[in-house]
TIROKE-460861 format. One record per atom (N, C-alpha, C, O): x, y, z; residue in one letter. Coordinates in steps of 0.05 Angstrom, whole numbers, plus 5000, padded with zeros to 4 digits. Layout:
<recs>
XYZA;...
</recs>
This chain:
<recs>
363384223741X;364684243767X;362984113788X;360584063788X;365184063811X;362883793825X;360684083837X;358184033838X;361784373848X;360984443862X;356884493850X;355084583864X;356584403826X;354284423820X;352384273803X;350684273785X;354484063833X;352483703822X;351283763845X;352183873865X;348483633838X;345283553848X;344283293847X;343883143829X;343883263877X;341982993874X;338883083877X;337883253892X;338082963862X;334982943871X;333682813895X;334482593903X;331482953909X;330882773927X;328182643927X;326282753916X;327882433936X;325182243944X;323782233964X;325282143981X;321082293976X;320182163994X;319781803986X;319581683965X;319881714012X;319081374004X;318181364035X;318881494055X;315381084028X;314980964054X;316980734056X;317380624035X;318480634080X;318280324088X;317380284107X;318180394127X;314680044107X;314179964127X;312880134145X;312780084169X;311780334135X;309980584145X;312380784154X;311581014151X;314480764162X;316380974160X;317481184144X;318881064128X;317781444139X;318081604121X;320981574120X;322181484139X;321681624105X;324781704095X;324881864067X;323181894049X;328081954072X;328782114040X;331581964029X;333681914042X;330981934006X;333581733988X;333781953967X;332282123957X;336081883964X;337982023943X;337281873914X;336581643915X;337382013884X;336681843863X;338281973846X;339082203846X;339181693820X;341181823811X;341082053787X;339182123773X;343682133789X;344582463766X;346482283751X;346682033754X;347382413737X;349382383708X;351382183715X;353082093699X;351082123738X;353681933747X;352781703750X;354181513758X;350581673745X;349181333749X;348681293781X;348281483797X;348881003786X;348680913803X;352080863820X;353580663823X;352281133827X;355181053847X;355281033859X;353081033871X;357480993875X;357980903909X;357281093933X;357181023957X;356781323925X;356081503936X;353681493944X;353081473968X;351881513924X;349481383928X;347481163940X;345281143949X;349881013936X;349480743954X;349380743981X;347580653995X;351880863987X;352280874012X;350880994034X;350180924056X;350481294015X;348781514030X;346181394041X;345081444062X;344981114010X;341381064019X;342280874038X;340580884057X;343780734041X;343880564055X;343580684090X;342280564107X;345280924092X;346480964117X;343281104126X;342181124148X;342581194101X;339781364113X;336481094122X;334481124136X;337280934112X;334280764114X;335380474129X;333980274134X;338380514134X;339180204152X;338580264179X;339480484185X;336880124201X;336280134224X;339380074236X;340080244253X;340979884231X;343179924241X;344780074239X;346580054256X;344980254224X;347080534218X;345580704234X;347180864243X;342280774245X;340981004261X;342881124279X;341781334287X;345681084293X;346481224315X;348981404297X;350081614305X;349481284277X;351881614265X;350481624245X;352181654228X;347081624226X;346681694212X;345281994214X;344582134195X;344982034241X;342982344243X;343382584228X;341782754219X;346382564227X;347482834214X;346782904181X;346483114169X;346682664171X;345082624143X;342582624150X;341482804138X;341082514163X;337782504156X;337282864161X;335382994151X;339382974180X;338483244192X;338483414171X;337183624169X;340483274147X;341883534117X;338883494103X;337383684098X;338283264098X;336083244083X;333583384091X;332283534076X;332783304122X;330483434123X;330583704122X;328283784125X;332083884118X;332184064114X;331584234078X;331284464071X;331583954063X;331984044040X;328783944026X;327683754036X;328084044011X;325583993985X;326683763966X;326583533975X;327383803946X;327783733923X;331083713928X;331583623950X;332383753919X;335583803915X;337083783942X;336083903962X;339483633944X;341483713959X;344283623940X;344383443924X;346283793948X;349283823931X;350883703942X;351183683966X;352683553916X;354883393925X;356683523938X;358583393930X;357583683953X;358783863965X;357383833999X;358583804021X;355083853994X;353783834028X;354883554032X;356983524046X;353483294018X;353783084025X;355482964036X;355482814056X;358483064011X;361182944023X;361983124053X;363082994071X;361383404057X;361883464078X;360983354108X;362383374128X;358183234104X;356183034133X;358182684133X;359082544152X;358382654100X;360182404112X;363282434117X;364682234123X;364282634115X;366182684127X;366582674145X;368582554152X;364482844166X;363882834192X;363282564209X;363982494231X;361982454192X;360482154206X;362681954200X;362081734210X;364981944187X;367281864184X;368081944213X;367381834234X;369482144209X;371182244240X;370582174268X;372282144286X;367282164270X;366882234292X;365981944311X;365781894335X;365481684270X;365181524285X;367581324283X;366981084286X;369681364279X;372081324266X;374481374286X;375981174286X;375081484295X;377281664307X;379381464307X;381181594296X;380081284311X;381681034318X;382680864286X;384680744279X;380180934273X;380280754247X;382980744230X;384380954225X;383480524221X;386180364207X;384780244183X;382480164188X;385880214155X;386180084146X;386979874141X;389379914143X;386679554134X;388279374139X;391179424129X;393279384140X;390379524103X;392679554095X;395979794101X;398279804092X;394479944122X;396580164138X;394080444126X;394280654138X;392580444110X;391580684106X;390280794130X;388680654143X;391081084139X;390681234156X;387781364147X;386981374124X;386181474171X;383181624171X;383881894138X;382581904117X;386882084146X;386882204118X;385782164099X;383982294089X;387481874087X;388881744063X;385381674060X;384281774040X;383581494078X;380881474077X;379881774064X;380181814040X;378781964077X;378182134074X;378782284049X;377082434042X;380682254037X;381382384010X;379682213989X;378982323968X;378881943994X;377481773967X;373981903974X;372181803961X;373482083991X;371182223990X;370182283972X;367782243966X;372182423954X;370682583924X;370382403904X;368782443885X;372182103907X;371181933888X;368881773892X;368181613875X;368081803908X;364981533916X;363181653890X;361881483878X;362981893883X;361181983855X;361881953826X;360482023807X;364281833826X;365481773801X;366781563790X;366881483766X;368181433817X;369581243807X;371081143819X;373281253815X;371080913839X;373380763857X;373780443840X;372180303828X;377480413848X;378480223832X;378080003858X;379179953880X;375779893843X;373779603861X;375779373842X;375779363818X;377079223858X;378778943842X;375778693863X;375378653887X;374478603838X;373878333853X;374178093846X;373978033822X;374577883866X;375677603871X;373377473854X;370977523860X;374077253827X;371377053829X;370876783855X;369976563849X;371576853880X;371076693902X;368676863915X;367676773936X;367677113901X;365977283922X;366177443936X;364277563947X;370477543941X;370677723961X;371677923941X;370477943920X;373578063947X;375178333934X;378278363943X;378878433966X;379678313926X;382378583931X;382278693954X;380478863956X;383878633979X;383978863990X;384579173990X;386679193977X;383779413999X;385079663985X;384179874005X;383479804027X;384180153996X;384080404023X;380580383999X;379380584007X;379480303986X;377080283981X;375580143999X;373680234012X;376679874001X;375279754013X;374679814043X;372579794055X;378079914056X;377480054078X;375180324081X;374180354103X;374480494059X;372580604064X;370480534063X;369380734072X;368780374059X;366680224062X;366580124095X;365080174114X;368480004094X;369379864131X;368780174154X;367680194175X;369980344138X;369280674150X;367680714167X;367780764191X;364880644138X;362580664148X;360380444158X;357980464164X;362580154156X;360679914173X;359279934155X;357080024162X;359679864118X;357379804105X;359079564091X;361479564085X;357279344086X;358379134077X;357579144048X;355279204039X;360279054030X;359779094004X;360778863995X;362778754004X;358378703967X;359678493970X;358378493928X;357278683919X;359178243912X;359278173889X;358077873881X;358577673894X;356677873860X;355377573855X;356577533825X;355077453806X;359577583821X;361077523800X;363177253807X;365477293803X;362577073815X;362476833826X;362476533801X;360876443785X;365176463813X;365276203791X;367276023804X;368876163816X;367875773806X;368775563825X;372075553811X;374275613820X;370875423784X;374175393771X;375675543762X;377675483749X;374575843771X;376876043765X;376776233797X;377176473800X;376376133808X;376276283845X;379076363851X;379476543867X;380676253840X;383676313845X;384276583845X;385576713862X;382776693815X;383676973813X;382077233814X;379877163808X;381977433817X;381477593813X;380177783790X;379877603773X;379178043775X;379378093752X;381478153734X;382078093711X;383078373759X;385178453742X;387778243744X;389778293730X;387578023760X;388977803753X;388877623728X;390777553713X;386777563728X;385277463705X;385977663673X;385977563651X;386277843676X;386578093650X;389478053652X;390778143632X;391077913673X;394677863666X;394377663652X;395277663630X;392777373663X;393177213645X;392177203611X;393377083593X;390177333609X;390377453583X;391677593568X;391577583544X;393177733583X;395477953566X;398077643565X;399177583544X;398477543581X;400177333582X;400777163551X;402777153536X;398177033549X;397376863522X;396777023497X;397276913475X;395777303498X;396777403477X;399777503467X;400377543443X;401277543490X;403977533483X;405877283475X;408177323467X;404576993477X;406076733458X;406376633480X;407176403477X;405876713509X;405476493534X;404176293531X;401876343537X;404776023523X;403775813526X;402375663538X;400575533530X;403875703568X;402575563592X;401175813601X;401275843626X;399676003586X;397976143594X;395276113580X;393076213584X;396175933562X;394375863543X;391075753551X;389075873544X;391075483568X;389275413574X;387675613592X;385475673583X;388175713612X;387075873628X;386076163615X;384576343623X;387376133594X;386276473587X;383476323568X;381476453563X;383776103562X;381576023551X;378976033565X;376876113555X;379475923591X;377175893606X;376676153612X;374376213619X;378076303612X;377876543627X;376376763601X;374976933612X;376476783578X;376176873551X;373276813563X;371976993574X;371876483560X;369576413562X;368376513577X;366076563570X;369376563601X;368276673625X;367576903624X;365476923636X;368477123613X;367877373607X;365977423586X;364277593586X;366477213566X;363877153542X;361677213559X;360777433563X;360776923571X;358376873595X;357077063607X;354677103611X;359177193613X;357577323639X;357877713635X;357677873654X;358377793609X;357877983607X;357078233626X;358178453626X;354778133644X;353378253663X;354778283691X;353978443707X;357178093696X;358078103714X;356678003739X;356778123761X;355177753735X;353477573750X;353577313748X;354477253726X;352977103764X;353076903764X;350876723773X;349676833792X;349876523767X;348076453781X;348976223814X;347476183832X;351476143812X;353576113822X;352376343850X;350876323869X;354076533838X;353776803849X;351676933867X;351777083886X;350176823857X;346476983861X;346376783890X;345676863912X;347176573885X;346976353913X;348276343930X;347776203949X;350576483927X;352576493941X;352376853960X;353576943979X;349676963941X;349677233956X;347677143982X;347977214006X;345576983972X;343476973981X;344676814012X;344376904035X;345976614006X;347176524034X;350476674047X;352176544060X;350676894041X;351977024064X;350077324079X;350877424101X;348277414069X;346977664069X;345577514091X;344477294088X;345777684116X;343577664130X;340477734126X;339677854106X;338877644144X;336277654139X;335578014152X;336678114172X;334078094140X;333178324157X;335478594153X;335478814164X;337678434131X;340578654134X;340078754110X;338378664095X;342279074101X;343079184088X;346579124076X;348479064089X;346179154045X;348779154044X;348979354014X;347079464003X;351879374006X;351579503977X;352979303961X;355279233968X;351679183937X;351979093915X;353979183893X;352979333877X;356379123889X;357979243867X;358178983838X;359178753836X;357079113824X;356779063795X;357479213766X;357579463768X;357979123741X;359279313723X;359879593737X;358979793727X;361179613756X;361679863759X;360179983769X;360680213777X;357579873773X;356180063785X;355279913828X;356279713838X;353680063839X;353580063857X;350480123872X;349480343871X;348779873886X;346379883891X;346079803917X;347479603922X;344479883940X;343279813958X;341779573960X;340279543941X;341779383977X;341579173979X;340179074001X;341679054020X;337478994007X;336178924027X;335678644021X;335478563997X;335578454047X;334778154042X;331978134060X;332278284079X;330278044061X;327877904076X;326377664067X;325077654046X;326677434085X;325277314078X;325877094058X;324276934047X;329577124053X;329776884025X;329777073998X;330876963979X;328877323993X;328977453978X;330177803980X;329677983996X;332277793952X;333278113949X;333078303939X;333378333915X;332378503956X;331678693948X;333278973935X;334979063950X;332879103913X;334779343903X;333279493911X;330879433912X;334279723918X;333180003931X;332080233899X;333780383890X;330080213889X;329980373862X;330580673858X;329280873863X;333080643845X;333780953853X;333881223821X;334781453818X;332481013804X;332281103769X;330581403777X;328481403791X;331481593770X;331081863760X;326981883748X;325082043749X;327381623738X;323881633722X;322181623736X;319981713730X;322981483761X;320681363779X;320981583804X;319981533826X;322581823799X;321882003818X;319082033837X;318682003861X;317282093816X;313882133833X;312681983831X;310282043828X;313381703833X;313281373838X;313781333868X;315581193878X;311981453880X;312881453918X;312181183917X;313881073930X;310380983908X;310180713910X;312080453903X;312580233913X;312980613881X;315180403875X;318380473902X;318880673915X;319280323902X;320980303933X;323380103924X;325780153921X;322079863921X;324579683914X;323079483887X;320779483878X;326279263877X;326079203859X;327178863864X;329578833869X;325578643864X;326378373873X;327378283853X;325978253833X;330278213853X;330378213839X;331577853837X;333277733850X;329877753813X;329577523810X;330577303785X;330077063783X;332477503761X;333777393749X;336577513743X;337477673759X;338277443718X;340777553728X;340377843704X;340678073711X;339777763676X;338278003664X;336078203665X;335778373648X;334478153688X;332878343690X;330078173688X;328378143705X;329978103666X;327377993653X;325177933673X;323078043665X;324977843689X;323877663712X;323777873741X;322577783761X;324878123742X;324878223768X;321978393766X;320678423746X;321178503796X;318678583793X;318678833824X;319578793847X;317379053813X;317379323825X;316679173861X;316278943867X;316679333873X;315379283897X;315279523923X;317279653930X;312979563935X;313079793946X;314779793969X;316679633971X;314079983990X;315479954012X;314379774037X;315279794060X;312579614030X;311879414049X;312879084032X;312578854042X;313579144013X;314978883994X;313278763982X;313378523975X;310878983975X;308478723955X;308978913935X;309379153935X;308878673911X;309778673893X;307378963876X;305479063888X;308179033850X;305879273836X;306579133809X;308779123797X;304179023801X;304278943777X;304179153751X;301879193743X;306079283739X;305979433709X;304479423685X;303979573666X;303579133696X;303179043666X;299079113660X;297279153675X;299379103626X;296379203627X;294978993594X;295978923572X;292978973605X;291978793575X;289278923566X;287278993579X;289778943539X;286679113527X;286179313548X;287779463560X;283079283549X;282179513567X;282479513590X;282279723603X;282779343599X;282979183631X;286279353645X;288479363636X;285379413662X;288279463680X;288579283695X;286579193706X;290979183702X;292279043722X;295279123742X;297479033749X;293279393745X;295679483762X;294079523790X;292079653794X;295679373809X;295379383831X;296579603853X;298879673858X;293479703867X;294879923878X;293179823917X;290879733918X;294779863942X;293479853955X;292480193973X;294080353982X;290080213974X;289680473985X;291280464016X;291380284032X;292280724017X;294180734041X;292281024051X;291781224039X;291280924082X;289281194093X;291381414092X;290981604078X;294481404110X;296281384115X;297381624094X;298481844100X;296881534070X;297681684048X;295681814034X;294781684015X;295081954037X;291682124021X;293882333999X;292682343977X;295782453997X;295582423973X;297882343958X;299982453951X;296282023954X;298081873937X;295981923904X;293481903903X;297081973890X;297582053861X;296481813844X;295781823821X;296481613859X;295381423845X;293781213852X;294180973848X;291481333867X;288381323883X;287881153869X;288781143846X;285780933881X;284980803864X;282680823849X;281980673831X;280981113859X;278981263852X;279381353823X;277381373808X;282781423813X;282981523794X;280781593766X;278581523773X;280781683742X;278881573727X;280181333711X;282681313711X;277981093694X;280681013682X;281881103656X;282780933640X;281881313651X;283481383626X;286181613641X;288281693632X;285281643660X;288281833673X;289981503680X;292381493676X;288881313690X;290481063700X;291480963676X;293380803678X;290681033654X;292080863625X;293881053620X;296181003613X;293081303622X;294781513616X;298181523632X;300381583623X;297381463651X;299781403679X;300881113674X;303281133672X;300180903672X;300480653665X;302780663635X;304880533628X;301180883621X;303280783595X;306380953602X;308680873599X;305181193613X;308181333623X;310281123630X;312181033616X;309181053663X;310680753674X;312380593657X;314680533663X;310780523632X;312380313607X;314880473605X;317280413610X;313680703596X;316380863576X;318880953601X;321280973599X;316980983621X;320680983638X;321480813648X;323480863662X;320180423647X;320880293646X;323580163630X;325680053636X;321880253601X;322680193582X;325580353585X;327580233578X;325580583595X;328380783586X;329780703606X;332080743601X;329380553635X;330380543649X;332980283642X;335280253649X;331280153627X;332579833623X;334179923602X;336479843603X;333480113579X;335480123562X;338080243566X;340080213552X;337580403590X;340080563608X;341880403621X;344280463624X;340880203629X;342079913645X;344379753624X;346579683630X;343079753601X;343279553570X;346179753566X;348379653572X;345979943559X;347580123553X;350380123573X;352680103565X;349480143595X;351680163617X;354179923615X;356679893611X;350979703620X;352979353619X;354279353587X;356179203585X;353779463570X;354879413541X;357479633544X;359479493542X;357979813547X;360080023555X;362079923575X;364280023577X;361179663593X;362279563613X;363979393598X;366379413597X;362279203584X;363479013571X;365479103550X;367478963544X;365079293540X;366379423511X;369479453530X;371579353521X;369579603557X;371379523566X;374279483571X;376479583569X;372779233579X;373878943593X;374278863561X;376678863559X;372978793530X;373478713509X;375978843497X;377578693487X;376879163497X;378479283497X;381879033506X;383378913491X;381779053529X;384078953539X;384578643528X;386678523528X;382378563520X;382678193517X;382478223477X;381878013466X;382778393465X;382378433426X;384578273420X;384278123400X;388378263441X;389678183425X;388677883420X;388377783397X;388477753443X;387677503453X;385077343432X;385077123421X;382877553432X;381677543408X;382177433383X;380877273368X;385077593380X;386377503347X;387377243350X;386877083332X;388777163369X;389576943369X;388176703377X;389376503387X;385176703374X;382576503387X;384076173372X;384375943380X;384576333347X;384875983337X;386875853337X;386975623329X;388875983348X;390975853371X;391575803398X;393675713409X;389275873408X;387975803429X;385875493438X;383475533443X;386775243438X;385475043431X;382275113446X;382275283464X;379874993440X;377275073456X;376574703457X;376474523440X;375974723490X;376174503502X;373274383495X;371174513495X;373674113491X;372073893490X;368973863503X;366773753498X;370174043523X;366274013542X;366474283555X;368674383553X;364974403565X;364374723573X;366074743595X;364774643614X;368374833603X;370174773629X;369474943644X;370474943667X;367475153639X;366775343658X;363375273661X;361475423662X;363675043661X;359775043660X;359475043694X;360874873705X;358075203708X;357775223742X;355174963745X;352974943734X;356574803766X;354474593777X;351874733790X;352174903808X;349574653782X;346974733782X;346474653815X;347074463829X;344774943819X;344574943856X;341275063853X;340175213838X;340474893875X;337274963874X;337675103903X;335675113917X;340475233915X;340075293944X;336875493942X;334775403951X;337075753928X;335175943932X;333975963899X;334775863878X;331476133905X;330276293879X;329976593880X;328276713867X;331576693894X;332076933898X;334976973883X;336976833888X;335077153868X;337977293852X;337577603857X;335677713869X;339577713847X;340178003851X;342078133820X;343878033806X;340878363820X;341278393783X;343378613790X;344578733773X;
</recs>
């Protein structure tokens, strides 16, 4: 029952500033979550975010999905009063998709980069948080996902002239499994302002999003790295993961990694913080000892990720099996028709 869902809470520095972020429970990384860290650590949200920072400071460890939705309820209304939907959805009709931000809103997105309009999207607009996607591809921009899942159901039903497109479109879903693009990744990097917040929607799931500097940042919100007050964010610099790297709350990077006896984990002493847990005084067999931890909730963290995007994909594979059967009546074109023209705009991606 929702009434005895729990978030955990975090201290984190940014930038020498204290704050408290929310991290995730059984529901992953949802929109709820997103939204909440966002509204709590965006300098631009500071004038209707008080009523949340006020629930938290009040709390230790735990606060309930029950408090939460009740403060953004409030911070809906109060900063809202007037608010419309594009689509005719009224503040109510908003207000009722409250209980879903922890489980599950029907997100339709465009491969041009935008979304479906919907009373989802108007709640995000709610709260003046910009939500955006790096599932991005040129020769299929036309459509959408669940457009794209017609023309598939199309060509497995003996539609002909649905034929070619469901091809490209089959491929396309092959590809990109992850629901990323590198397309995509460039296309995030040049609309995201510098210095801004936004939330990231991907397989379904939903991440905080900071830019500085040419590079993006994820807000780390994995359950493992709870008493990880150092780790903060996550740059993220390829489209599988492989390549991204921890980073605290001043954005220098913390290297994980360790060889033979030698540590190479970088820690900077913060006066600021006396007791940070991972002094550099430590001994070093408590720092190997802590170091290997790190791996393993590394390690669990990524396989939780693996798991998610494979469940995502399993799917989206679901709806396209008939289409499947019929591959070899499906002609497969001559040269890669979905290959995306190579852009050196940025080296910044977002996972």
């Amino acid at each position: 029952m929702t009434e005895s869902l729990q978030f955990t809470i975090k201290n984190i520095e940014i930038k020498g500033t204290p704050f408290k972020i929310l991290l995730q429970n059984e529901n992953g990384p949802c929109a709820l979550l997103a939204i909440v860290n966002l509204l709590l650590i965006s300098p631009q949200h500071k004038r209707i975010n008080y009523s949340l920072t006020e629930l938290l400071e009040k709390k230790t460890s735990t606060v309930s999905l029950d408090e939460v939705n009740q403060v953004l309820a409030n911070i809906a209304l109060q900063s809202n009063t007037e608010m419309k939907g594009s689509n005719g959805a009224d503040m109510d009709q908003l207000l009722e998709l409250l209980p879903h931000l922890h489980t599950g809103l029907n997100i339709n997105p465009k491969f041009d980069g935008t979304f479906e309009d919907s009373n989802e999207m108007a709640l995000f607009r709610m709260f003046k948080i910009p939500i955006v996607h790096g599932w991005v591809i040129e020769t299929l921009s036309k459509y959408s996902y669940e457009s794209a899942q017609q023309v598939l159901l199309k060509a497995a039903e003996g539609d002909e002239e649905a034929v070619g497109e469901a091809t490209l479109i089959q491929l396309f879903f092959d590809e990109t499994g992850t629901q990323l693009t590198q397309n995509g990744l460039a296309y995030l990097n040049t609309i995201l302002e510098e210095k801004g917040f936004v939330v990231l929607f991907r397989n379904d799931h939903f991440s905080t999003i900071y830019k500085e500097n040419n590079q993006l940042y994820s807000l780390v919100t994995d359950l493992g790295y709870r008493r990880r007050k150092d780790i903060v964010w996550e740059n993220i610099k390829s489209i599988d993961g492989s390549e991204d790297t921890f980073c605290d709350g001043n954005l220098d990077t913390i290297d994980l990694k360790m060889g033979g006896e030698e540590k190479d984990f970088k820690i900077k002493k913060n006066d600021n913080n006396k007791n940070n847990e991972f002094d550099p005084e430590l001994t070093s067999k408590s720092l190997k000892e802590e170091m290997l931890q790190i791996e393993n909730d590394k390690e669990i963290a990524k396989q939780l990720q693996q798991e998610e995007d494979m469940k995502s994909k399993r799917k989206s594979q679901k709806k396209k099996k008939v289409v499947k059967r019929q591959s070899s009546a499906i002609p497969t074109p001559k040269k890669d028709p979905i290959a995306e023209k190579k852009t050196s705009a940025t080296d910044c991606v977002v996972m």
